[in-house]
TORMAR-194707 format. One record per residue: x, y, z of N, C-alpha, C in turn; residue number from 1; residue in three letters. Coordinates in nm, 3 decimals, decimal comma. Each point is the difference from the previous one (the first is absolute). Layout:
# TORMAR-194707
<site n_xx="X" n_yy="Y" n_zz="Z" ca_xx="X" ca_yy="Y" ca_zz="Z" c_xx="X" c_yy="Y" c_zz="Z" n="NUM" res="ALA"/>
...
This chain:
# TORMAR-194707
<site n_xx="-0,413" n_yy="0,048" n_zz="1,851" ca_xx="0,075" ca_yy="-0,070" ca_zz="-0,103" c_xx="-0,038" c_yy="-0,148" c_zz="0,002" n="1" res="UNK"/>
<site n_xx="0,003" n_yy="-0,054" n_zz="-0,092" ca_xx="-0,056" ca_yy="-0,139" ca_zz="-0,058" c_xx="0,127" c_yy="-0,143" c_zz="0,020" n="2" res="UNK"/>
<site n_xx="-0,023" n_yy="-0,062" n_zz="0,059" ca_xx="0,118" ca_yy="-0,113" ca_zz="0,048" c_xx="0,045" c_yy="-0,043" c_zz="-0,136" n="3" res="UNK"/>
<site n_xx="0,139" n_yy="0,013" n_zz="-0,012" ca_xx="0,046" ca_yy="-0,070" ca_zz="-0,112" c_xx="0,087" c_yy="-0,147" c_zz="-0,031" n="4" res="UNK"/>
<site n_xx="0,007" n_yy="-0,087" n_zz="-0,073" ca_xx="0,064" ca_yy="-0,063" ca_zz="-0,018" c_xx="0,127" c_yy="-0,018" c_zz="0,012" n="5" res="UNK"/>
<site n_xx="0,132" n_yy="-0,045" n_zz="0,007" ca_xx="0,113" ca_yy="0,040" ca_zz="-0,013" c_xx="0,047" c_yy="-0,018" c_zz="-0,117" n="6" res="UNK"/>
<site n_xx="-0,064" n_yy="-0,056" n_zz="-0,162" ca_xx="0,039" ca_yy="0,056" ca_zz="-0,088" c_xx="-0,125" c_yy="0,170" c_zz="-0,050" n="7" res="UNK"/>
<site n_xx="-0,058" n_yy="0,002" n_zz="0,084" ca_xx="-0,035" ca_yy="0,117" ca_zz="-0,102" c_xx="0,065" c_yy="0,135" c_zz="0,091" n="8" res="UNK"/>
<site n_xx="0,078" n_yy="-0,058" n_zz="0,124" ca_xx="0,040" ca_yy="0,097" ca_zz="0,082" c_xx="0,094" c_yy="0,034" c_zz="-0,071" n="9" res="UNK"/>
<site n_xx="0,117" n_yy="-0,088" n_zz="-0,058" ca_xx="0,119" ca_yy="0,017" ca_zz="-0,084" c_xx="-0,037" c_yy="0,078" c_zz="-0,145" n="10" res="UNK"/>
<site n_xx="-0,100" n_yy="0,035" n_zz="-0,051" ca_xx="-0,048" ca_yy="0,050" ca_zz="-0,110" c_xx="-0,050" c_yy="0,163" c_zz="0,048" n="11" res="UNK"/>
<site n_xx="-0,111" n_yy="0,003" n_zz="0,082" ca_xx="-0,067" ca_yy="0,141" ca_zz="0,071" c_xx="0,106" c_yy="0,102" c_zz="0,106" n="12" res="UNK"/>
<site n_xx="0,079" n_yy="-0,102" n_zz="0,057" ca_xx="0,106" ca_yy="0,056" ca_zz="0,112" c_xx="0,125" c_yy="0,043" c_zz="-0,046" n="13" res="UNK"/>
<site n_xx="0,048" n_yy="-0,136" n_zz="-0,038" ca_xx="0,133" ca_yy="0,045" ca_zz="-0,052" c_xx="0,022" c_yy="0,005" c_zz="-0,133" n="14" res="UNK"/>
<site n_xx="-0,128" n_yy="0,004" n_zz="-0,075" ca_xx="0,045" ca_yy="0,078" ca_zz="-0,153" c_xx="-0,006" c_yy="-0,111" c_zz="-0,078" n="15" res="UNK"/>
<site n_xx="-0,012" n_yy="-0,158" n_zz="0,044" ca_xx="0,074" ca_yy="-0,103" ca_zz="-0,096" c_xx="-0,117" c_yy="-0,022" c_zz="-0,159" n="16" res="UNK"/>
<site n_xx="0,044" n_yy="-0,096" n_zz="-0,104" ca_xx="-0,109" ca_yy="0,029" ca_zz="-0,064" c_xx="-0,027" c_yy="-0,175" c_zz="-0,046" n="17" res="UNK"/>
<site n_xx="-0,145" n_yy="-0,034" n_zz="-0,020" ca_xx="-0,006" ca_yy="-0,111" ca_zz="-0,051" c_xx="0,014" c_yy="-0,058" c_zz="-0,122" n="18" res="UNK"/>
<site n_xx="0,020" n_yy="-0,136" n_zz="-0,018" ca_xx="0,078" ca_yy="-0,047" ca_zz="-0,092" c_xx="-0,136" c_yy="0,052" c_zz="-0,142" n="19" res="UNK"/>
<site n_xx="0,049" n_yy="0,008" n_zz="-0,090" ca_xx="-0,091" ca_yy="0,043" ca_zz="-0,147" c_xx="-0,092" c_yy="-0,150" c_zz="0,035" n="20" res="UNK"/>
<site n_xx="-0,130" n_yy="0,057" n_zz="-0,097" ca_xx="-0,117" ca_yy="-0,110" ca_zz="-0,031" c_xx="-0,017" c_yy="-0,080" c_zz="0,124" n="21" res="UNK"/>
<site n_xx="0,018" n_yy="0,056" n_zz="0,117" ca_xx="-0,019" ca_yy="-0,117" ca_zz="0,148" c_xx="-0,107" c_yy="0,077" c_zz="0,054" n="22" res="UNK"/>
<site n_xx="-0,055" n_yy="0,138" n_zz="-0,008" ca_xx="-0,083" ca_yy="0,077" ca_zz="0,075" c_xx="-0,157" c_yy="-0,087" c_zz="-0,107" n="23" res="UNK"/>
<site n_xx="-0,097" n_yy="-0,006" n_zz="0,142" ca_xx="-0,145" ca_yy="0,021" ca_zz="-0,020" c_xx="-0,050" c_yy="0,058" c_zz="-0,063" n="24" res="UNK"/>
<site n_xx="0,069" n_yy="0,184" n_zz="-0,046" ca_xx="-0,108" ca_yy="0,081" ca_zz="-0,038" c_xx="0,073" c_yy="0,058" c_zz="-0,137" n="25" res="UNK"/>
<site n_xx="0,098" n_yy="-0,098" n_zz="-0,036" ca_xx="0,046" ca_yy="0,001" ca_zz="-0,168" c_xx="-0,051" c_yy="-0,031" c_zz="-0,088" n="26" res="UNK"/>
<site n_xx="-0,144" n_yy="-0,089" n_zz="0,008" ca_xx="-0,065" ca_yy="-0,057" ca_zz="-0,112" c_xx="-0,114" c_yy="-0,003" c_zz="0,051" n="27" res="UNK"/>
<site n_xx="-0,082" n_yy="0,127" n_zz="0,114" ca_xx="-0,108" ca_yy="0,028" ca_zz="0,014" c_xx="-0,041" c_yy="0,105" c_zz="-0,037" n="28" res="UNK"/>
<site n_xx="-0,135" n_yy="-0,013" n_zz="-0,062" ca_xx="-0,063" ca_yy="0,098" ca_zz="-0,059" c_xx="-0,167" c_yy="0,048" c_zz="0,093" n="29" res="UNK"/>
<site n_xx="-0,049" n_yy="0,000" n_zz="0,104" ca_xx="-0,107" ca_yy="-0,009" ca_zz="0,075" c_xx="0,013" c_yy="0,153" c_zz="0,020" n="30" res="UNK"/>
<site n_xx="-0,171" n_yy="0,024" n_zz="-0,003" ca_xx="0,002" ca_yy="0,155" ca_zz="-0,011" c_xx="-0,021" c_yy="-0,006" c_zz="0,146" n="31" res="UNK"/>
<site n_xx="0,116" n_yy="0,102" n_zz="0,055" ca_xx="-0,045" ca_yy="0,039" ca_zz="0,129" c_xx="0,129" c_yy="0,095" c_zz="0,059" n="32" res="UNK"/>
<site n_xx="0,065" n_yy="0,019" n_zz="0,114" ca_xx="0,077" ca_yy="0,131" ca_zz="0,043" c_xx="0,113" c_yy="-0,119" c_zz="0,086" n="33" res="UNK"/>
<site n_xx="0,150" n_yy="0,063" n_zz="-0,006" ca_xx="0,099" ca_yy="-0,068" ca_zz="0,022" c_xx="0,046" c_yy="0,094" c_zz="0,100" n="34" res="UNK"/>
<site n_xx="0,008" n_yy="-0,107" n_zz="0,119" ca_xx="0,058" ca_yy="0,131" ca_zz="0,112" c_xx="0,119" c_yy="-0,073" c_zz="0,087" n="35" res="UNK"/>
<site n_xx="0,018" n_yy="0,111" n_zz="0,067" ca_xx="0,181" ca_yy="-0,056" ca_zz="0,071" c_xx="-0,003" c_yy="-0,105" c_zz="0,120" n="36" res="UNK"/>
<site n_xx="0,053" n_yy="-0,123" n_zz="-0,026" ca_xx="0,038" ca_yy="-0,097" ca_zz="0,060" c_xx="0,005" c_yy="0,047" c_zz="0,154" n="37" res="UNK"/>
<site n_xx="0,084" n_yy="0,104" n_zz="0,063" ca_xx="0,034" ca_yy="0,051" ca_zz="0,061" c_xx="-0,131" c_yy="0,065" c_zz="0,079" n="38" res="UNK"/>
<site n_xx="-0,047" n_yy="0,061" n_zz="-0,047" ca_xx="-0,057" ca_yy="0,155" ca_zz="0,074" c_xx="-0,155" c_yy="-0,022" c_zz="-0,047" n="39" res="UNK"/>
<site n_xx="-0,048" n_yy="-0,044" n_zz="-0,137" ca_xx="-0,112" ca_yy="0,021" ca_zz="-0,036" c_xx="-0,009" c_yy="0,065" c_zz="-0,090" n="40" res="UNK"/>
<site n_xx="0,052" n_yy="0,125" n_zz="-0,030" ca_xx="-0,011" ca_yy="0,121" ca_zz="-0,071" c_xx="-0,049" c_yy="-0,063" c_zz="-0,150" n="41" res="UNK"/>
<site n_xx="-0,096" n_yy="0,098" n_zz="-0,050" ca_xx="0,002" ca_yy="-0,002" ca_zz="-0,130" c_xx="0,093" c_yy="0,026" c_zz="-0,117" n="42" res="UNK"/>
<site n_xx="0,013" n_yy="-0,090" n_zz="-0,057" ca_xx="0,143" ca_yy="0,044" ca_zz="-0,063" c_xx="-0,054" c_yy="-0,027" c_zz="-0,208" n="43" res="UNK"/>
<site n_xx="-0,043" n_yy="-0,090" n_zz="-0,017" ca_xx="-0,042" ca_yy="-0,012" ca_zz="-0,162" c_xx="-0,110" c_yy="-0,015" c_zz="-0,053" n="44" res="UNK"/>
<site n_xx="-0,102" n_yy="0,012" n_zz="-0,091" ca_xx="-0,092" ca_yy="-0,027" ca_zz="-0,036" c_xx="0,058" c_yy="-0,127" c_zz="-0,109" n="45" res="UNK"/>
<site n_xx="-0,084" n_yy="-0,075" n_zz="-0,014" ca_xx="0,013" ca_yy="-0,139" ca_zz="-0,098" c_xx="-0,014" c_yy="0,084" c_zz="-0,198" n="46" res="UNK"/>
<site n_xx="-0,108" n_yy="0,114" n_zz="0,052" ca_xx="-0,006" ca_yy="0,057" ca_zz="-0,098" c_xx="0,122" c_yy="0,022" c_zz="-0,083" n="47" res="UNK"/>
<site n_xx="0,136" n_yy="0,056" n_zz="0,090" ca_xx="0,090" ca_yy="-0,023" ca_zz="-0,045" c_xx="0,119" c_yy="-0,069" c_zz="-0,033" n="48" res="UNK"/>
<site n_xx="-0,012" n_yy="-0,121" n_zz="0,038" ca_xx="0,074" ca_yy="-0,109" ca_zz="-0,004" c_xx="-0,004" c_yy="-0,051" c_zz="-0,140" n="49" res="UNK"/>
<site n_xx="0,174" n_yy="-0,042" n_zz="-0,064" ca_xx="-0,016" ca_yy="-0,035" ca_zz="-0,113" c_xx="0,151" c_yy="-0,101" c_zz="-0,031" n="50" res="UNK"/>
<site n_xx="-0,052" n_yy="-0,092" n_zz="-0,093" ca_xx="0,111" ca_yy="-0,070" ca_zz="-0,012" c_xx="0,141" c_yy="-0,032" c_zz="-0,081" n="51" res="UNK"/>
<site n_xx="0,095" n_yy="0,053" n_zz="0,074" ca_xx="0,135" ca_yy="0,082" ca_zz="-0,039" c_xx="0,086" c_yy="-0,131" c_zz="-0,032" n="52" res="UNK"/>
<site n_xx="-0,048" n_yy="-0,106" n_zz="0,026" ca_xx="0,113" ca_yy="-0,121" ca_zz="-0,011" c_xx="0,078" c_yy="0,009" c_zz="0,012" n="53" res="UNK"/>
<site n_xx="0,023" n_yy="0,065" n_zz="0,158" ca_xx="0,140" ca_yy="0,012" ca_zz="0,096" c_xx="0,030" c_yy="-0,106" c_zz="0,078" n="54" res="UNK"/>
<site n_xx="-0,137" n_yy="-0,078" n_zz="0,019" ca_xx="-0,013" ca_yy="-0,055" ca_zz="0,134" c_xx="-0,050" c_yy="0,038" c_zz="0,142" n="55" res="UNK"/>
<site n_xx="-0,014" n_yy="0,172" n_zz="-0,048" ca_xx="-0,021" ca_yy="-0,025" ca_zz="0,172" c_xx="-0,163" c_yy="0,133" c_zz="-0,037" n="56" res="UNK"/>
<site n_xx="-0,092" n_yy="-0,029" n_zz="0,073" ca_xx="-0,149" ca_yy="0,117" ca_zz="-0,012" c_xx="0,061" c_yy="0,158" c_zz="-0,041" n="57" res="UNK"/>
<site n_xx="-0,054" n_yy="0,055" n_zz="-0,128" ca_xx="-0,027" ca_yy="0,121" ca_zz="0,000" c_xx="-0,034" c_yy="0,089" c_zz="-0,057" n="58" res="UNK"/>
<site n_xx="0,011" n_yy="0,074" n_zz="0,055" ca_xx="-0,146" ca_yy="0,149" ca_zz="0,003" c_xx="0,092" c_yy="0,109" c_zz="-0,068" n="59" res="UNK"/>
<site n_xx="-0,137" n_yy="0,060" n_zz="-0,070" ca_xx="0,042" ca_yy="0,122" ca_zz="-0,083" c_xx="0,016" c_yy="0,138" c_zz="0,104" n="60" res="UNK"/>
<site n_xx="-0,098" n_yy="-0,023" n_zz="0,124" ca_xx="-0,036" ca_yy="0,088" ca_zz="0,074" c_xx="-0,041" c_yy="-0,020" c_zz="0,112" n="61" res="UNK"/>
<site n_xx="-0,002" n_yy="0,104" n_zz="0,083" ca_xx="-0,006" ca_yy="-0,082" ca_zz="0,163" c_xx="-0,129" c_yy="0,068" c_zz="0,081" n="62" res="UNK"/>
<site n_xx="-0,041" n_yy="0,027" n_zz="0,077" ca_xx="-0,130" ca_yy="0,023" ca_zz="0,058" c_xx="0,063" c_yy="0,147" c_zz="0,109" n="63" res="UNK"/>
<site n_xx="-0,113" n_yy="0,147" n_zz="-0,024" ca_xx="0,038" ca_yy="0,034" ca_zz="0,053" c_xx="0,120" c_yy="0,080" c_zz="0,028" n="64" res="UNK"/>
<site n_xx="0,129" n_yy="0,015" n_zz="-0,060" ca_xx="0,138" ca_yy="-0,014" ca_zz="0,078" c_xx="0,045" c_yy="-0,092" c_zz="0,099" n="65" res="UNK"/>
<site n_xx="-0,117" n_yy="-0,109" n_zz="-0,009" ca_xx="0,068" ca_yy="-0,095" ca_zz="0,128" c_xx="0,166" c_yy="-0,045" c_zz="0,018" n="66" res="UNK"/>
<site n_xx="0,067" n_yy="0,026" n_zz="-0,108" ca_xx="0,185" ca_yy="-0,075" ca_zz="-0,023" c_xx="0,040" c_yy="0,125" c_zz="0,014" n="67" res="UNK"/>
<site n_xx="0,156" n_yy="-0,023" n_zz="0,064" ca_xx="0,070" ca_yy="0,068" ca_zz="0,016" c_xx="0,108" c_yy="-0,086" c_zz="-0,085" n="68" res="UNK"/>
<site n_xx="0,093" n_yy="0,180" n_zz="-0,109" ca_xx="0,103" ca_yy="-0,036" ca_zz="-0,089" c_xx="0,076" c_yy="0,050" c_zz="0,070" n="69" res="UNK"/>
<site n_xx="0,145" n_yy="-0,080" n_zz="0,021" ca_xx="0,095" ca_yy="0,001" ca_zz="0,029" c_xx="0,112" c_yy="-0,071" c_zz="-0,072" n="70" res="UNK"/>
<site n_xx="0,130" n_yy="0,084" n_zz="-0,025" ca_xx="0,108" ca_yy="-0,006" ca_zz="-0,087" c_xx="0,082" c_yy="-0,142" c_zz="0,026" n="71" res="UNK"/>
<site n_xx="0,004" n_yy="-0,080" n_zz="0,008" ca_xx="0,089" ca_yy="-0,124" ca_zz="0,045" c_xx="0,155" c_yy="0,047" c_zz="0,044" n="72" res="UNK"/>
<site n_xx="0,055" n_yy="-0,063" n_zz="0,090" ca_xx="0,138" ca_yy="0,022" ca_zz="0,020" c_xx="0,074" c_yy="0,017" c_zz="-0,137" n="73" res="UNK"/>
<site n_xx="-0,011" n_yy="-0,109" n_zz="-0,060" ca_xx="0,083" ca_yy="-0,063" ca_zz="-0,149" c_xx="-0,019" c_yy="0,166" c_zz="-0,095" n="74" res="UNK"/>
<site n_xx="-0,140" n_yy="0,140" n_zz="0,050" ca_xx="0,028" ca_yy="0,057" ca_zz="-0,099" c_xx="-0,075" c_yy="-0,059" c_zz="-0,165" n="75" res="UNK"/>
<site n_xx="-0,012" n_yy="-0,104" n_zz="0,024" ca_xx="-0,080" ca_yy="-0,032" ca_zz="-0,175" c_xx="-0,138" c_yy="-0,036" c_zz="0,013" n="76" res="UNK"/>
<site n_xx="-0,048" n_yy="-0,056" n_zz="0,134" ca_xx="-0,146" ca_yy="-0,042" ca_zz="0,005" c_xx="-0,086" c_yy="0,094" c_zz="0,063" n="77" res="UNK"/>
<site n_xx="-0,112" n_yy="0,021" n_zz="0,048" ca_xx="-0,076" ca_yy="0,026" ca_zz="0,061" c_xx="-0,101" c_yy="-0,119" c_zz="0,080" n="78" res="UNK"/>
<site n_xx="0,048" n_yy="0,013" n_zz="0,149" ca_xx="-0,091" ca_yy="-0,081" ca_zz="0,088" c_xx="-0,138" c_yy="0,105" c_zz="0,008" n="79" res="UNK"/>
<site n_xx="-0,096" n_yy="-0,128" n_zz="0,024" ca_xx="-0,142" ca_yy="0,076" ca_zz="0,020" c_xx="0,002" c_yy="-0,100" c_zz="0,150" n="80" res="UNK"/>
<site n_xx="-0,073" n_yy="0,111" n_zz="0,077" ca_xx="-0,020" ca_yy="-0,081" ca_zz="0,132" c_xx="-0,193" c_yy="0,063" c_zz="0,031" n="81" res="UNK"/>
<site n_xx="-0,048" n_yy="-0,045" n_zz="0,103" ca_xx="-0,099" ca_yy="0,011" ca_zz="0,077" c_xx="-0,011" c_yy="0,159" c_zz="0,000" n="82" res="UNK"/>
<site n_xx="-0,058" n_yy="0,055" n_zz="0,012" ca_xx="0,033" ca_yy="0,159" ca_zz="0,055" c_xx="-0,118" c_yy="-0,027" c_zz="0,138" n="83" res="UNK"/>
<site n_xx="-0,056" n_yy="-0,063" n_zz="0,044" ca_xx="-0,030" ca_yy="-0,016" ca_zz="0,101" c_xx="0,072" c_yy="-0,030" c_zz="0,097" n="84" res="UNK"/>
<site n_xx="0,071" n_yy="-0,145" n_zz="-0,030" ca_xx="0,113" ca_yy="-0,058" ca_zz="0,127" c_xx="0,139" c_yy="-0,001" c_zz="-0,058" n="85" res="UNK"/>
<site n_xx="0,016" n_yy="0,024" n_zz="-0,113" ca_xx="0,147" ca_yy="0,014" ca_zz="-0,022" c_xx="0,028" c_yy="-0,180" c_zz="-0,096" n="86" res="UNK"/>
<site n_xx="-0,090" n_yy="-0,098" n_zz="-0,009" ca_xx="0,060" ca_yy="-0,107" ca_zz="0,017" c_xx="-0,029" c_yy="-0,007" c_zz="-0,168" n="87" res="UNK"/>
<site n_xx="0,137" n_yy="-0,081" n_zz="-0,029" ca_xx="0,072" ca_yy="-0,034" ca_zz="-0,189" c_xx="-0,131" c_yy="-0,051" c_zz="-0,032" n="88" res="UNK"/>
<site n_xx="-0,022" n_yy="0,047" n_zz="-0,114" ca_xx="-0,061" ca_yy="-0,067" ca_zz="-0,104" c_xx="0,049" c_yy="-0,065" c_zz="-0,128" n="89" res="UNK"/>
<site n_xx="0,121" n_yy="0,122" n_zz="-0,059" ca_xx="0,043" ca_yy="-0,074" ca_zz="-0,140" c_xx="0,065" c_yy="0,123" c_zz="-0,041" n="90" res="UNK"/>
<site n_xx="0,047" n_yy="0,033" n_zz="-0,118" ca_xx="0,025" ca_yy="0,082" ca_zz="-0,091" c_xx="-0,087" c_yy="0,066" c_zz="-0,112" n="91" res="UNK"/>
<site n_xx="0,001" n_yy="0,125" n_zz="-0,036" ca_xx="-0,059" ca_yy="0,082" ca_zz="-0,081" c_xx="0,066" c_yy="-0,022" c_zz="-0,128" n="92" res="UNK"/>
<site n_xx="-0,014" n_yy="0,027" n_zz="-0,138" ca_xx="0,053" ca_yy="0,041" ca_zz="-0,097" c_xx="-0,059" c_yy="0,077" c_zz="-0,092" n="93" res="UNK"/>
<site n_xx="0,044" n_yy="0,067" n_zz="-0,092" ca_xx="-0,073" ca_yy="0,097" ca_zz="-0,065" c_xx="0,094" c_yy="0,024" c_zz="-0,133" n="94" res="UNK"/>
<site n_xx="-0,068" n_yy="0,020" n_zz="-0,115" ca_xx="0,043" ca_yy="-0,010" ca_zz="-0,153" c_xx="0,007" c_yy="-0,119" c_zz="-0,072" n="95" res="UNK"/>
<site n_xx="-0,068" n_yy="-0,116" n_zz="0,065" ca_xx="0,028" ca_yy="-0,128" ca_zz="-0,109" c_xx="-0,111" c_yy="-0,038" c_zz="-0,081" n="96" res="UNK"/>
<site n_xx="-0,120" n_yy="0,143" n_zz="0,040" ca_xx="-0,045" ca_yy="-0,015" ca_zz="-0,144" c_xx="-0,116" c_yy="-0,126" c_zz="-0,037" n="97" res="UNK"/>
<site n_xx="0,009" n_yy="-0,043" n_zz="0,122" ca_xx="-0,108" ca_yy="-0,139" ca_zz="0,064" c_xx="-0,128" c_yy="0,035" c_zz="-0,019" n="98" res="UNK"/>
<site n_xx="-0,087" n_yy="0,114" n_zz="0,086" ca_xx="-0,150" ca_yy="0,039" ca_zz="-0,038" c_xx="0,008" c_yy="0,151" c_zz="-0,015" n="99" res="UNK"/>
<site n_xx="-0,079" n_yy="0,061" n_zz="-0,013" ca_xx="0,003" ca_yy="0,137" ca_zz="-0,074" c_xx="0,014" c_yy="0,119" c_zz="0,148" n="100" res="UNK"/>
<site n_xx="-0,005" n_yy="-0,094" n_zz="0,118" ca_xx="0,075" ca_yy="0,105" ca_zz="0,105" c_xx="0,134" c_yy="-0,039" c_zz="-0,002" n="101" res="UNK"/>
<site n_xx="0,058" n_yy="-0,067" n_zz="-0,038" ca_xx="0,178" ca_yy="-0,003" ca_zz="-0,055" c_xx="0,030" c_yy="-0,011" c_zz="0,134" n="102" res="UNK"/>
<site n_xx="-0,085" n_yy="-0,084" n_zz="0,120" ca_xx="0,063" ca_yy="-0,007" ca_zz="0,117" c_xx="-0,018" c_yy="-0,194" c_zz="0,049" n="103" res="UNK"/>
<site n_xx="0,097" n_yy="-0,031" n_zz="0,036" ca_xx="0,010" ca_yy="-0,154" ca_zz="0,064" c_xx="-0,049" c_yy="-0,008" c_zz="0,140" n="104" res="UNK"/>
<site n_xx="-0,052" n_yy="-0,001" n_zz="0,134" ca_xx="0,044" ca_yy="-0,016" ca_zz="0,114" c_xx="-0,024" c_yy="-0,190" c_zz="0,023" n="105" res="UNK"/>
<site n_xx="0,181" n_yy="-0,043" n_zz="-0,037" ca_xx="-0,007" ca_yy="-0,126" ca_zz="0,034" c_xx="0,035" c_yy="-0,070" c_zz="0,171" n="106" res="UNK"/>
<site n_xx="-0,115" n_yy="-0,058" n_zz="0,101" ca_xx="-0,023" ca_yy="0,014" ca_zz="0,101" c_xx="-0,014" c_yy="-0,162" c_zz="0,034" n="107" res="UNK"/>
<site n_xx="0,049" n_yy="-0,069" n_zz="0,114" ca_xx="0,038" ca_yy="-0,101" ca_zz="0,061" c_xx="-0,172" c_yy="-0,053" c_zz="0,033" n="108" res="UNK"/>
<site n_xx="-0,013" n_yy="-0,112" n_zz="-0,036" ca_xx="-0,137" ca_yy="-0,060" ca_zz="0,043" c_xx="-0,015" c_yy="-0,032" c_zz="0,171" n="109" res="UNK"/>
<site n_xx="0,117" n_yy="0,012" n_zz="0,032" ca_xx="0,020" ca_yy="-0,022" ca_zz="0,097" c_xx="-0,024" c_yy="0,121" c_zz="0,111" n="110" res="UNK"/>
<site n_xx="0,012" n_yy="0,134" n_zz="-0,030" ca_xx="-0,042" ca_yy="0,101" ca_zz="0,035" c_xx="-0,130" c_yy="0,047" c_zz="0,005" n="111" res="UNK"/>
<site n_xx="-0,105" n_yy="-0,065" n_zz="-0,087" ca_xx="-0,127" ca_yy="0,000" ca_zz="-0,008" c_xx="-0,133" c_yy="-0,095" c_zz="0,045" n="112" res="UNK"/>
<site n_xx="-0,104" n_yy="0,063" n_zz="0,029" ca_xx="-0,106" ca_yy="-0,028" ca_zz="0,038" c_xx="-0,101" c_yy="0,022" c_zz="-0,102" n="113" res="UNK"/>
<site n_xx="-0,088" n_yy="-0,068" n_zz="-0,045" ca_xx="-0,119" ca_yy="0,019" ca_zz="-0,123" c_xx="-0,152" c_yy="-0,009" c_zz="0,106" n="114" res="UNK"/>
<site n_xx="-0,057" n_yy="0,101" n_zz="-0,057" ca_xx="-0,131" ca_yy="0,012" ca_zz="0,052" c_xx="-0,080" c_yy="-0,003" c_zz="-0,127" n="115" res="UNK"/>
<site n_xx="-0,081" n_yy="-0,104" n_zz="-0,010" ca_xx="-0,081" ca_yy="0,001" ca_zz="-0,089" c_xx="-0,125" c_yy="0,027" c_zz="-0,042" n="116" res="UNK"/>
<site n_xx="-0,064" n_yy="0,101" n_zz="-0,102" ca_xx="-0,081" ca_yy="0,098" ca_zz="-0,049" c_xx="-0,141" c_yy="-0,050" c_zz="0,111" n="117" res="UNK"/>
């Protein structure tokens, strides 16, 4: 496992999420593969990265099955985590109709690593 910061520990560990338009990889477009802060794992292609003007990086689609969906306590969201180490990335959404896979995965810059092409 990869030494973390103690804000990106509060984001990957305990779930927290960063503030909108403050992440690095919200207004990058560099072709290359986005992997977990944490662990390494491959987790996005840039191929699919697109801009949702949420504020925070995301992808239509993820690499692999690398994410794991899981139901949120609250019942209304879906957390996506690592399926390698378990560690937060962000939330999933699906039906808003954004790109023609009708899927969001909006994910913490802070959770990510960019390897470039």
């Amino acid at each position: 496992m990869n030494k973390l910061t103690t804000q990106e520990k509060h984001v990957i560990q305990d779930k927290g999420t960063e503030a909108p338009y403050s992440g690095k990889y919200n207004d990058f477009y560099e072709e290359g593969i986005f992997t977990c802060k944490r662990c390494n794992a491959r987790l996005y292609s840039s191929k699919d990265k697109f801009d949702s003007g949420c504020g925070w990086p995301s992808f239509d689609d993820e690499l692999n099955e690398a994410i794991q969906h899981t139901i949120d306590a609250d019942g209304r969201r879906v957390e996506i985590t690592c399926k390698a180490c378990g560690g937060h990335l962000g939330h999933v959404f699906k039906g808003e109709h954004i790109t023609a896979k009708n899927t969001r995965h909006c994910v913490n810059s802070l959770s990510l690593n960019f390897l470039k092409k």
